[in-house]
N, C-alpha and C positions, 0 to 999 in steps of 0.2 A: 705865432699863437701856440699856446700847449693847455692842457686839457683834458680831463677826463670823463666818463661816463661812472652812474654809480649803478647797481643794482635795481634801484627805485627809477630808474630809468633821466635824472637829473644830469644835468650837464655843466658842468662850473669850467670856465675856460678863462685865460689873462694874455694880453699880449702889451707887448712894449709900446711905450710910447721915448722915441726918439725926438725930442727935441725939451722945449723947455715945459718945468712941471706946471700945471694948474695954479692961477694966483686966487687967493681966495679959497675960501672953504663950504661945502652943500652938505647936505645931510649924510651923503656915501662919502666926501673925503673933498680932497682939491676940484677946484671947478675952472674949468679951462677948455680947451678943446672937445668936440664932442665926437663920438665914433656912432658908425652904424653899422648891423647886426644882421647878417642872415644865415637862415636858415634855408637849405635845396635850395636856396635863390630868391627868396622870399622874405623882408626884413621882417623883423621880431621885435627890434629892438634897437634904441635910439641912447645912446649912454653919452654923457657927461659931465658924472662927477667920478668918474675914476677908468683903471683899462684892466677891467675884470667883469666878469657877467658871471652868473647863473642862472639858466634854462631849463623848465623842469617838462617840458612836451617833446619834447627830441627824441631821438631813437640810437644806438650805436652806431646806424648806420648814415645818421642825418649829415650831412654837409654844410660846414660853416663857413663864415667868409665875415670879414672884420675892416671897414673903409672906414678912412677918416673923414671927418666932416669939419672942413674948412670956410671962412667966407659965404655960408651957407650952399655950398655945394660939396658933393660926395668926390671924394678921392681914390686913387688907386688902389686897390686892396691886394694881395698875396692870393695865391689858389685857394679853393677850396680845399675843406679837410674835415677829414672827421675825428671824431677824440675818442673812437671804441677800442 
């Protein structure tokens, strides 16, 4: 995942998706796979039409974390991180 913080306190972050793209098209792009979103450990955010977010309640100091959501259940995610 990479990602920054802006001044206005927003968070815009994108992480890879490694495997096959989205079939199909939603309002944000390809519709495929879906990802889920936390913040300190708490979701935010449920994405699937694409593998980018922006967050505008976060802090530089807030901790993210990005699972995939397969078969309707949540997948293994990466450490936490922050993008300050």
């Amino acid at each position: 995942m990479s990602g920054r913080h802006d001044a206005n306190r927003a968070a815009y972050f994108s992480w890879p998706f490694l495997g096959l793209k989205g079939a199909g098209a939603g309002t944000g792009g390809g519709v495929g796979a879906g990802f889920s979103v936390c913040r300190d450990g708490r979701p935010i955010a449920t994405v699937t039409d694409g593998t980018d977010y922006l967050e505008l309640a976060g802090t530089p100091a807030s901790k993210y974390v990005v699972a995939p959501i397969a078969r309707g259940k949540e997948g293994r995610s990466a450490p936490a991180r922050t993008l300050g």
